[in-house]
TORMI-768140 format. One record per atom (N, C-alpha, C): residue in one letter; x negated, y, z negated. Coordinates in steps of 0.2 Angstrom, whole numbers, padded with zeros to 4 digits, always signed. Atoms other than C-alpha are relative to their C-alpha. Layout:
N
aXYZ/...
//
This chain:
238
x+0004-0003+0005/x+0110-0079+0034/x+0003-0002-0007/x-0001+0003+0007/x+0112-0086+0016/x+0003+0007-0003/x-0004-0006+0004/x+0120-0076+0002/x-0006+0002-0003/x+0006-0002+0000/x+0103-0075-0006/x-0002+0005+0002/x+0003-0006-0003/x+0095-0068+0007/x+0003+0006+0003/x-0004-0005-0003/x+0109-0056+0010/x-0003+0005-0004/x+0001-0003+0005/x+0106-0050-0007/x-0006+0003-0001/x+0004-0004-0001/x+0090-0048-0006/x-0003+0006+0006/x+0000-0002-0004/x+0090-0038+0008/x+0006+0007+0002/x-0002-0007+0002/x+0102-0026+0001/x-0004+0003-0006/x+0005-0003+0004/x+0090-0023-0015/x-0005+0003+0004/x+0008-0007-0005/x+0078-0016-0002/x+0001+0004+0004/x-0004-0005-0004/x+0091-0008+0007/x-0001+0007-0007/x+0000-0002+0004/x+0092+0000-0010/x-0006+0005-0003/x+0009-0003+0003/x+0072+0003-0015/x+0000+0006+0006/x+0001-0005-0006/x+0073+0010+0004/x+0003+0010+0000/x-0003-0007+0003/x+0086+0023+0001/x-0003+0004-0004/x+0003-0003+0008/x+0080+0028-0016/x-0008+0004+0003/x+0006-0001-0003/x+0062+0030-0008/x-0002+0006+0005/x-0001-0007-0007/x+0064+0040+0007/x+0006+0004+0001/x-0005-0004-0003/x+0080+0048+0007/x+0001+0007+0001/x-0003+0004-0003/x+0086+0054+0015/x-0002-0003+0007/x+0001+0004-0007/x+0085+0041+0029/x+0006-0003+0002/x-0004+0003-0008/x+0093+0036+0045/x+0002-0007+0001/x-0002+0006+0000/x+0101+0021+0049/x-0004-0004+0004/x+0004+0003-0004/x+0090+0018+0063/x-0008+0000-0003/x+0008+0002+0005/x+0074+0020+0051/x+0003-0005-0005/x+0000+0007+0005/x+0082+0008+0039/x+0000-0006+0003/x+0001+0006-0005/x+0085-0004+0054/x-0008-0005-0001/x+0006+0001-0001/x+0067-0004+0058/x-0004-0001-0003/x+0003+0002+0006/x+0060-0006+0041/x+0002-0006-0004/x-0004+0009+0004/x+0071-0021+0034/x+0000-0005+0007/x+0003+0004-0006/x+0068-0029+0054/x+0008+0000+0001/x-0008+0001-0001/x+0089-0029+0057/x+0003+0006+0006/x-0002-0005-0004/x+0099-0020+0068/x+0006+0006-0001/x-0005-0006+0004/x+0108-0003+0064/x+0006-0002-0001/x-0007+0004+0001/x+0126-0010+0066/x+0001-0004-0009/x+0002+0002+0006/x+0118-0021+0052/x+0001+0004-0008/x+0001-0005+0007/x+0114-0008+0040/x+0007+0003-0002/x-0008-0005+0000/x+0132+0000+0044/x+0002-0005-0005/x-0004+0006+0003/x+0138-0017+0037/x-0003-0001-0009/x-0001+0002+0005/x+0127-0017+0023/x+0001+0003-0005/x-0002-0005+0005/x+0129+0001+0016/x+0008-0002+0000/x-0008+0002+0001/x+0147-0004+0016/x+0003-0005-0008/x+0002+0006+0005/x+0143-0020+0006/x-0003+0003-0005/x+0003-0007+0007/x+0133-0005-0006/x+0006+0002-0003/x-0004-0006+0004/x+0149+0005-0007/x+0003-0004-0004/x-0003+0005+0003/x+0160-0010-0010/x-0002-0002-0007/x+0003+0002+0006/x+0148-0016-0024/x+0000+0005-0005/x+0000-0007+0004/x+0148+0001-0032/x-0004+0004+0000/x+0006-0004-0001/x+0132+0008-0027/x+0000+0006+0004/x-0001-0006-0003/x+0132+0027-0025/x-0003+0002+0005/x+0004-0002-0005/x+0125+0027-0009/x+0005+0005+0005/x-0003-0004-0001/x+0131+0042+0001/x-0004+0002+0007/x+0003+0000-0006/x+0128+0047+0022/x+0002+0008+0003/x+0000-0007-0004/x+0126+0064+0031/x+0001-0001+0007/x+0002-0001-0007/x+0128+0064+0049/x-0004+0004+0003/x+0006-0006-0002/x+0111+0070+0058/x-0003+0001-0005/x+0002-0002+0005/x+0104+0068+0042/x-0004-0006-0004/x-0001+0007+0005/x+0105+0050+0034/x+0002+0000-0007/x-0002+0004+0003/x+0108+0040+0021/x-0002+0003-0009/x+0004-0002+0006/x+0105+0046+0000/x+0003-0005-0007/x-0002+0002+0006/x+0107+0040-0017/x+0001+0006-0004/x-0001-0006+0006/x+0116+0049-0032/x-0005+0000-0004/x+0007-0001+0006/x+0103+0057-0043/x+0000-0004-0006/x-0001+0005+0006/x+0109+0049-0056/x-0001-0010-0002/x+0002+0008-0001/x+0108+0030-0051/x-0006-0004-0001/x+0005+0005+0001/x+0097+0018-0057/x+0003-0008+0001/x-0002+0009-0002/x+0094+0000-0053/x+0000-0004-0007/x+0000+0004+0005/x+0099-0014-0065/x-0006-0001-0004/x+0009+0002+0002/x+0085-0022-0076/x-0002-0006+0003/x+0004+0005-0005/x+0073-0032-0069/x+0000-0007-0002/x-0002+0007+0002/x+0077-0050-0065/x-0005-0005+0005/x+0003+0004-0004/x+0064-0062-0058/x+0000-0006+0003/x+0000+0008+0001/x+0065-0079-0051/x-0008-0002+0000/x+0006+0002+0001/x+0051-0092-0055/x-0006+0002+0006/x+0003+0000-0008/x+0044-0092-0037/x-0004+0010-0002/x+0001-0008+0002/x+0043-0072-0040/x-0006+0003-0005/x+0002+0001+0006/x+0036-0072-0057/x-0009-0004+0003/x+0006+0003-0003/x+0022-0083-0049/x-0007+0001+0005/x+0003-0004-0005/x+0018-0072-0034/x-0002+0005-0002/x+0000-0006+0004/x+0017-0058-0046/x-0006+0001-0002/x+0006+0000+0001/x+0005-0065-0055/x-0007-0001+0003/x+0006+0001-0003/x-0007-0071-0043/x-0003+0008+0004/x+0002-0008-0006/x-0006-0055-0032/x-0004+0004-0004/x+0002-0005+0002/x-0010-0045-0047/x-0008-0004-0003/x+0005+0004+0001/x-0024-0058-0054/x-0006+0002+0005/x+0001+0000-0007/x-0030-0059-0036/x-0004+0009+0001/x+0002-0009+0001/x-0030-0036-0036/x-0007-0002-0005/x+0008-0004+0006/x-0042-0036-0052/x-0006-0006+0002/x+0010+0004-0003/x-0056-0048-0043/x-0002+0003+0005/x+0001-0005-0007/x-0055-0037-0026/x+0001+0006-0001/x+0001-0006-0001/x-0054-0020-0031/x-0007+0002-0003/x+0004-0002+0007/x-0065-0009-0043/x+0005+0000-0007/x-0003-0001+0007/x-0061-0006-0062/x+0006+0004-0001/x-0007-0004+0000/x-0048+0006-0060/x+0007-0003-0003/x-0008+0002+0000/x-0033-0002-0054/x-0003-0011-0004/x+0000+0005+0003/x-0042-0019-0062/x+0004+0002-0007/x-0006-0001+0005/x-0035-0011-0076/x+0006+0002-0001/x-0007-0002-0003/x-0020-0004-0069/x+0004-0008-0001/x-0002+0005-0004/x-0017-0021-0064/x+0003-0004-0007/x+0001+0004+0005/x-0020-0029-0081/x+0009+0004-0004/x-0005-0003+0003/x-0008-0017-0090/x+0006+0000+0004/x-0005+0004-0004/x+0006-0020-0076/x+0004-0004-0003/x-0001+0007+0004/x+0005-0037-0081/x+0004+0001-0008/x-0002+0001+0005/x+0008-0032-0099/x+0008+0001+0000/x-0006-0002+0000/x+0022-0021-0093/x+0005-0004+0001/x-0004+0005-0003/x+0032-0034-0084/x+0002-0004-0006/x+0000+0003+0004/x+0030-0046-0097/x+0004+0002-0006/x-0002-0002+0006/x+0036-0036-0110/x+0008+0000+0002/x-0008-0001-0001/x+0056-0032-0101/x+0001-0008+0004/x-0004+0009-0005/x+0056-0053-0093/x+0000-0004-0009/x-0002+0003+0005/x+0065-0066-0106/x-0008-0006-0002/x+0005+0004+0004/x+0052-0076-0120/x-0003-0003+0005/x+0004+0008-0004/x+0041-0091-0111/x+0002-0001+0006/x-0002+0000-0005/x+0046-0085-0094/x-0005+0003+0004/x+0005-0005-0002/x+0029-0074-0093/x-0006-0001-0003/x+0005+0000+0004/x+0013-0081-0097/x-0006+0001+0004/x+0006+0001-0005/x-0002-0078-0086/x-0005-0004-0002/x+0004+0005+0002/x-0013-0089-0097/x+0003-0007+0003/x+0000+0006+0000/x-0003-0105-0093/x+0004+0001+0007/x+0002+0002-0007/x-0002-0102-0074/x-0001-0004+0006/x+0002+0004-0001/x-0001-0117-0063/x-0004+0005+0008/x+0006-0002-0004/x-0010-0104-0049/x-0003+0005+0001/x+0006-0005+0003/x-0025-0094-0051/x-0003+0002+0005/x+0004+0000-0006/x-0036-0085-0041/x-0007+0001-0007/x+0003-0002+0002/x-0052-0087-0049/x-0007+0000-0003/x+0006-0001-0006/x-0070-0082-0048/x+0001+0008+0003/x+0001-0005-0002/x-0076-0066-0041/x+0004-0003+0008/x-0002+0002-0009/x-0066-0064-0023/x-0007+0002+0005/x+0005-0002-0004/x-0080-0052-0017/x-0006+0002-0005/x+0005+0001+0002/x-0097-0049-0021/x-0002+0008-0003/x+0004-0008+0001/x-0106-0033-0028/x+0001+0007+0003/x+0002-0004-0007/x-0112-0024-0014/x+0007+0002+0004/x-0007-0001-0005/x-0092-0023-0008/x+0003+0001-0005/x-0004-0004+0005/x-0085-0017-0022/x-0005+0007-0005/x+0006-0003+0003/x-0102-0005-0027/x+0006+0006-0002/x-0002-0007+0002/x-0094+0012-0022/x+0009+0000+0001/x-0007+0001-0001/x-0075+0006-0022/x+0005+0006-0005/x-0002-0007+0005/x-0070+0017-0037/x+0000+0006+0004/x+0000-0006-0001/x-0078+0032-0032/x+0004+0003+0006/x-0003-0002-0008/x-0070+0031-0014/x+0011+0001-0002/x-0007+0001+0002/x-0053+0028-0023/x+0001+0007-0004/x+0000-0004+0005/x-0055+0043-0035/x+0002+0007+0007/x+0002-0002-0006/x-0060+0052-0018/x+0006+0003+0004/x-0005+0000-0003/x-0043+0049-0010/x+0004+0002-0005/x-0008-0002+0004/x-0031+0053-0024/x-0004+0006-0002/x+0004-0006+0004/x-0042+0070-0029/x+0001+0004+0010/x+0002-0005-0005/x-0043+0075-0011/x-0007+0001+0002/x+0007-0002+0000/x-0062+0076-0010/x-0005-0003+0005/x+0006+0001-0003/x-0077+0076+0002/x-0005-0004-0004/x+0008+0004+0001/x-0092+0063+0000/x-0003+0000+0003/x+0007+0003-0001/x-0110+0061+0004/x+0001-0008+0000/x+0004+0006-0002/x-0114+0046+0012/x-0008-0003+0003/x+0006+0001-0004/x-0129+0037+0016/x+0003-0006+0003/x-0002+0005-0002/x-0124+0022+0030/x-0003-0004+0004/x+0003+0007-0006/x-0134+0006+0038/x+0006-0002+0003/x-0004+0002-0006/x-0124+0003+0053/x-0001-0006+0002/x-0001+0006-0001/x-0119-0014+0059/x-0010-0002+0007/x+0005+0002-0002/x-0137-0012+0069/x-0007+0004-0002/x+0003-0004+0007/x-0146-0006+0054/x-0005+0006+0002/x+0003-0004-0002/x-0148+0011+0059/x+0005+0006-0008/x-0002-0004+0005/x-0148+0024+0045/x+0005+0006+0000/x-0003-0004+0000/x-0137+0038+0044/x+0005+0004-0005/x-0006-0004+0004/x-0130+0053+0033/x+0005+0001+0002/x-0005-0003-0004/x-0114+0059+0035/x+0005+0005-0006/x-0006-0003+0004/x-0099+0069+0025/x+0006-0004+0002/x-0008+0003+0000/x-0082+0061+0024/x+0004+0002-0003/x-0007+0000+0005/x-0064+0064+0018/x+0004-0007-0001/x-0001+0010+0002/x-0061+0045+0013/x+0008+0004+0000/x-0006-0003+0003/x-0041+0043+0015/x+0003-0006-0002/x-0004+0004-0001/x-0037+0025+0016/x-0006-0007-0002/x+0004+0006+0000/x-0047+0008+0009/x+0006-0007+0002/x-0001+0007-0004/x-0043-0009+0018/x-0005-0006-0002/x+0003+0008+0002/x-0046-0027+0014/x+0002-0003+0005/x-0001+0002-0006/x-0050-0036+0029/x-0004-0008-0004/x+0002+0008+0003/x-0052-0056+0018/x-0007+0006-0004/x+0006-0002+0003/x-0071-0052+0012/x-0004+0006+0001/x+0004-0006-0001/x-0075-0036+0017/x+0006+0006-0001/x-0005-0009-0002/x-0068-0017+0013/x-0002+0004+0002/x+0004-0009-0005/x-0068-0002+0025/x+0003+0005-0004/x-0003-0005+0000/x-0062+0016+0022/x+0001+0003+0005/x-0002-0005-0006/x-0054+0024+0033/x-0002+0009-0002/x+0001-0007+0002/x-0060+0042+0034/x-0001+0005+0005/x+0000-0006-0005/x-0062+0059+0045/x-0007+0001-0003/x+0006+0001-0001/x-0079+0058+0047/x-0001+0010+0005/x+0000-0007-0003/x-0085+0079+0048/x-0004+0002+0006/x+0005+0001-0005/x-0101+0074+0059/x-0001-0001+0008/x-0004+0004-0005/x-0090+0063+0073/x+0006+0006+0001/x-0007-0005-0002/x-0076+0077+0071/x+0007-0005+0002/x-0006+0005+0001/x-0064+0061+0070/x+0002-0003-0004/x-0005+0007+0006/x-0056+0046+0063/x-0006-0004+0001/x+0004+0005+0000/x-0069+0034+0057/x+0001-0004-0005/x+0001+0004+0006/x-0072+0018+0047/x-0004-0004-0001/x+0007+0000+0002/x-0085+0013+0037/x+0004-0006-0004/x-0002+0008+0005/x-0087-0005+0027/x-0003+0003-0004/x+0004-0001+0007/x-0091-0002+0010/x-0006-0001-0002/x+0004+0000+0002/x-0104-0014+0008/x-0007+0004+0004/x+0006-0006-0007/x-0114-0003+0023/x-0002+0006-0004/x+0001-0005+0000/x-0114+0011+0012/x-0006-0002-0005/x+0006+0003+0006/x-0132+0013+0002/x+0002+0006-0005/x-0002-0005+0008/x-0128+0030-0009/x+0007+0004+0004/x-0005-0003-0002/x-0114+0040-0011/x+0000+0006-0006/x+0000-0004+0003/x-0111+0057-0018/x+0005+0006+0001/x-0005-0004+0000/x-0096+0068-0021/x-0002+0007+0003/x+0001-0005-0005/x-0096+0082-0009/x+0004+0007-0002/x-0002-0006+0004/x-0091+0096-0022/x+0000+0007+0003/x+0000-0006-0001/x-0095+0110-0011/x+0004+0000+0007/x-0001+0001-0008/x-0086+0106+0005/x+0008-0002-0002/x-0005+0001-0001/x-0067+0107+0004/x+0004-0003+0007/x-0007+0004-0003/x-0052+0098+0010/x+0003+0003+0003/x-0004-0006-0001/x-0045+0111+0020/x+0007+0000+0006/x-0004+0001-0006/x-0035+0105+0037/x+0006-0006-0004/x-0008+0003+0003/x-0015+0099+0031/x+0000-0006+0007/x-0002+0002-0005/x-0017+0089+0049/x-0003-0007-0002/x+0004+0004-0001/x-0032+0077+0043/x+0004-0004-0007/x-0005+0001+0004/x-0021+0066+0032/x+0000-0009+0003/x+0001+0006-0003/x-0017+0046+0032/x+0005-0004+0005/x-0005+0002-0004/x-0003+0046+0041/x-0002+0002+0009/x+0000+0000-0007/x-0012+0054+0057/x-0005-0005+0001/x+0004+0005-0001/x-0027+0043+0054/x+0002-0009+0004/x-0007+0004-0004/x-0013+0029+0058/x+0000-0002+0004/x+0000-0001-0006/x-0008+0035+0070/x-0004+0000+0007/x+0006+0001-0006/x-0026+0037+0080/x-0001-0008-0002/x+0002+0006-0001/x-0028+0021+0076/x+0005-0007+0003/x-0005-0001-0004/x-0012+0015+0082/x+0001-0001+0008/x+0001-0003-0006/x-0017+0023+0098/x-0006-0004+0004/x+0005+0006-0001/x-0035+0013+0099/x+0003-0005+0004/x-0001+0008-0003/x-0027-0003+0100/x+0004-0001+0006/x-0003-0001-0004/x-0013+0002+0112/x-0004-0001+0008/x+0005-0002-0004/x-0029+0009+0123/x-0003-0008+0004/x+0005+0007+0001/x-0039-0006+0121/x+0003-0008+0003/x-0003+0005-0002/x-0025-0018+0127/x+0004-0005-0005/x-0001+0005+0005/x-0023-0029+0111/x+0008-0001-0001/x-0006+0001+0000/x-0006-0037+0111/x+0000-0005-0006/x+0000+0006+0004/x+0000-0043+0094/x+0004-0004+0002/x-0003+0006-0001/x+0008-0060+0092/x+0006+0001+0001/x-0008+0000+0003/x+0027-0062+0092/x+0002-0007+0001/
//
């Protein structure tokens, strides 16, 4: 393993800590792809360096309150993939995070050295509409949906153009290349279901119909989903 990728592979050891702590050595294994012994070695390599990274037995791993990370340092390559991704973001979502995405951009730019941060003179662009209308129609609302907590009115043509209403608590949107679903707990179905965006024809905030089960959440929908493919046989690659 190179010195580089050492380093970089304790900055995430570091984003990790900070993010979830406290965690376990066996969760940080499994997260950074390494094996726990590893991690032994690298939090060591933290202490060593100066980083007040601090461990519980039966408990994991934390950072001092006070700790922050250096300022932010990019290489070219970085810088690049930055700006394409975020470019890329504001052609594939809705309005939102297209402006999220824009102002980002400004932030970064503003803390990296002069003529090191131009988006304008980019040798690579994404650019052009990625997706079409109808796949980004009710994108926002479904977005606003999941950070509010809220139930929607659907109307949906099914892959065998069969109409149907439903209620939904939208938790999770996915970019499958030219198409986006939502994952949602569909009240109708009494489960986990997903629906393609451009399939839905109206949609209406479902104001009188609370959010009420702590169970139905994105991390169980996951989960069942998870579970599907298990079911179903699918073997990823390795």
């Amino acid at each position: 393993m190179s010195s580089m990728r050492k380093a970089d592979r304790l900055f995430q050891l570091v984003n990790l800590i900070r993010s979830h702590q406290p965690i376990t050595a066996e969760q940080l294994a499994e997260r950074v792809g390494v094996s726990a012994r590893t991690i032994y070695r690298y939090i060591d390599d933290l202490s060593v360096s100066g980083i007040p990274v601090y461990g519980e037995p039966g408990v994991g791993y934390a950072l001092d309150e006070d700790f922050e990370l250096p300022p932010l340092t990019l290489t070219h390559d970085e810088i690049a993939a930055l700006m394409l991704g975020v470019e890329m973001l504001s052609r594939s979502t809705g309005t939102d995070l297209e402006a999220a995405a824009k102002t980002l951009l400004s932030k970064i730019g503003a803390v990296l050295p002069p003529h090191s941060f131009d988006p304008t003179r980019a040798s690579i662009r994404a650019l052009g509409n990625l997706l079409n209308d109808q796949s980004l129609r009710y994108w926002n609302d479904l977005y606003r949906a999941i950070q509010q907590q809220k139930a929607v009115r659907i109307e949906y043509m099914s892959l065998n153009e069969q109409l149907s209403q439903r209620i939904i608590f939208p938790l999770g949107l996915f970019c499958w290349g030219s198409k986006w679903t939502v994952g949602t707990w569909c009240t109708l179905r009494k489960t986990y279901r997903d629906f393609r965006i451009d399939r839905i024809q109206d949609l209406d905030f479902a104001l009188d119909f609370e959010f009420s089960s702590q169970a139905i959440n994105l991390d169980t929908y996951t989960e069942f989903q998870l579970e599907r493919i298990k079911l179903s046989g699918f073997q990823p690659l390795t």
